[in-house]
MILUMTI-162491 format. One record per residue (C-alpha): residue in three letters; chain; x, y, z. Coordinates in Angstrom, 1 decimal. Layout:
// MILUMTI-162491
     r   c        x        y        z
   ALA   A        X        Y        Z
...
// end
This chain:
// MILUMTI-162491
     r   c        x        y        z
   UNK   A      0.0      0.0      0.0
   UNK   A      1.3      3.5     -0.7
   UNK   A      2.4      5.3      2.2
   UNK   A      0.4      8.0      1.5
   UNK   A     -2.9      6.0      1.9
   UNK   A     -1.3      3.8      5.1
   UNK   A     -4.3      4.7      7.7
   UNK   A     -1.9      4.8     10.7
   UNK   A     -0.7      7.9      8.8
   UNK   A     -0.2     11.1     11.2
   UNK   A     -2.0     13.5      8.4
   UNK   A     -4.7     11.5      8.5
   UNK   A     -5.0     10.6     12.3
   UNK   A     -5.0     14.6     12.5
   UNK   A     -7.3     14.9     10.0
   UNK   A     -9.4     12.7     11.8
   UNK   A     -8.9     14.2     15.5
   UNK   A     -9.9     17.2     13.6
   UNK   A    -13.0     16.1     11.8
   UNK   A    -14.3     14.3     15.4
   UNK   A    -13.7     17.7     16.9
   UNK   A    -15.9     19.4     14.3
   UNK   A    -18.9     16.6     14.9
   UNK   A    -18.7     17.1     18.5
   UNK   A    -19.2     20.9     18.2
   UNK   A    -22.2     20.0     16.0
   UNK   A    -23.5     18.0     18.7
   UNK   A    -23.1     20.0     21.0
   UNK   A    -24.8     22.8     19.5
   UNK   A    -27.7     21.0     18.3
   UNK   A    -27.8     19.1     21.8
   UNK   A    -27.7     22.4     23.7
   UNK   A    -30.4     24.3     21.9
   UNK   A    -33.1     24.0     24.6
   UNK   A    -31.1     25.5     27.1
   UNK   A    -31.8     23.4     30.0
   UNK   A    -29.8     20.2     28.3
   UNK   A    -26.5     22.6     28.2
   UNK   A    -25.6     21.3     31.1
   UNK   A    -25.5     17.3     29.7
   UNK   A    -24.4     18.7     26.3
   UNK   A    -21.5     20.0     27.8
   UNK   A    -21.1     17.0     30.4
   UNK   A    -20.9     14.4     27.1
   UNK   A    -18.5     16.6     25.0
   UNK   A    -16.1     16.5     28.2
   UNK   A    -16.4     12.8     28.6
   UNK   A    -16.1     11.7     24.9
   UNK   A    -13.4     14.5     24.6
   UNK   A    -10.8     12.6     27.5
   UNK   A    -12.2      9.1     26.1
   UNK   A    -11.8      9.1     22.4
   UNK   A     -9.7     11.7     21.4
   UNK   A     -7.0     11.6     23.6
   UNK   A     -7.2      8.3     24.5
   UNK   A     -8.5      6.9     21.4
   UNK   A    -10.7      4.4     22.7
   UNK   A    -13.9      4.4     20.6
   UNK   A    -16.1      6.0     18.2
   UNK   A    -16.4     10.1     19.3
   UNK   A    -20.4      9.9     18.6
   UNK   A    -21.5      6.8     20.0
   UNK   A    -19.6      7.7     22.9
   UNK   A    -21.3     10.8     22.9
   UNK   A    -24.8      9.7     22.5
   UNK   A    -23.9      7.5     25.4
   UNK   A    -22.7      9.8     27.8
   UNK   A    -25.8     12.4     26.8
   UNK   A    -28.4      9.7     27.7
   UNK   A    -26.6      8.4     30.7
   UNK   A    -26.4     12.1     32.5
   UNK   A    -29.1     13.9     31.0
   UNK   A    -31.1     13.4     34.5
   UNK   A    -28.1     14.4     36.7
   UNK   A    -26.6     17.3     34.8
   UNK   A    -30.1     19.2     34.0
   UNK   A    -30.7     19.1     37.2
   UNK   A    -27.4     20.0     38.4
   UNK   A    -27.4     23.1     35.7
   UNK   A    -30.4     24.3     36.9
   UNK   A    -29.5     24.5     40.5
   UNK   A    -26.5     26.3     39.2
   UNK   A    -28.7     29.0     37.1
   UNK   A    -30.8     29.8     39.9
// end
């Protein structure tokens, strides 16, 4: 295979990083557009952020949708409290 196309390639591991980044920021912004789910938004970027993309563990939006369902409860709640 040409070295160019090798997938352990560092252009293309940054060009992936980046691209994961860029969905992530989507969902984030679509996730946080009733403002009370800001709070779990943000909560699932920082968890997916530490477990994917520096640690490259696993997919950056299954990981995501994961962590937004699993501490939707908790962190609404939680930003709430902090708004009032």
């Amino acid at each position: 295979m040409p070295r160019g196309l090798n997938y352990d390639n560092k252009i293309l591991s940054i060009v992936n990083t980046a691209v994961d980044m860029l969905i992530l920021g989507i969902f984030w912004f679509v996730t946080s557009i009733p403002l009370v789910t800001i709070g779990a938004s943000t909560t699932a970027v920082y968890y997916t952020v530490n477990k994917c993309i520096r640690n490259k563990k696993s997919y950056a939006y299954v990981e995501y949708w994961k962590a937004f369902k699993s501490n939707l409860k908790k962190s609404t709640l939680a930003f709430i409290a902090w708004l009032i």
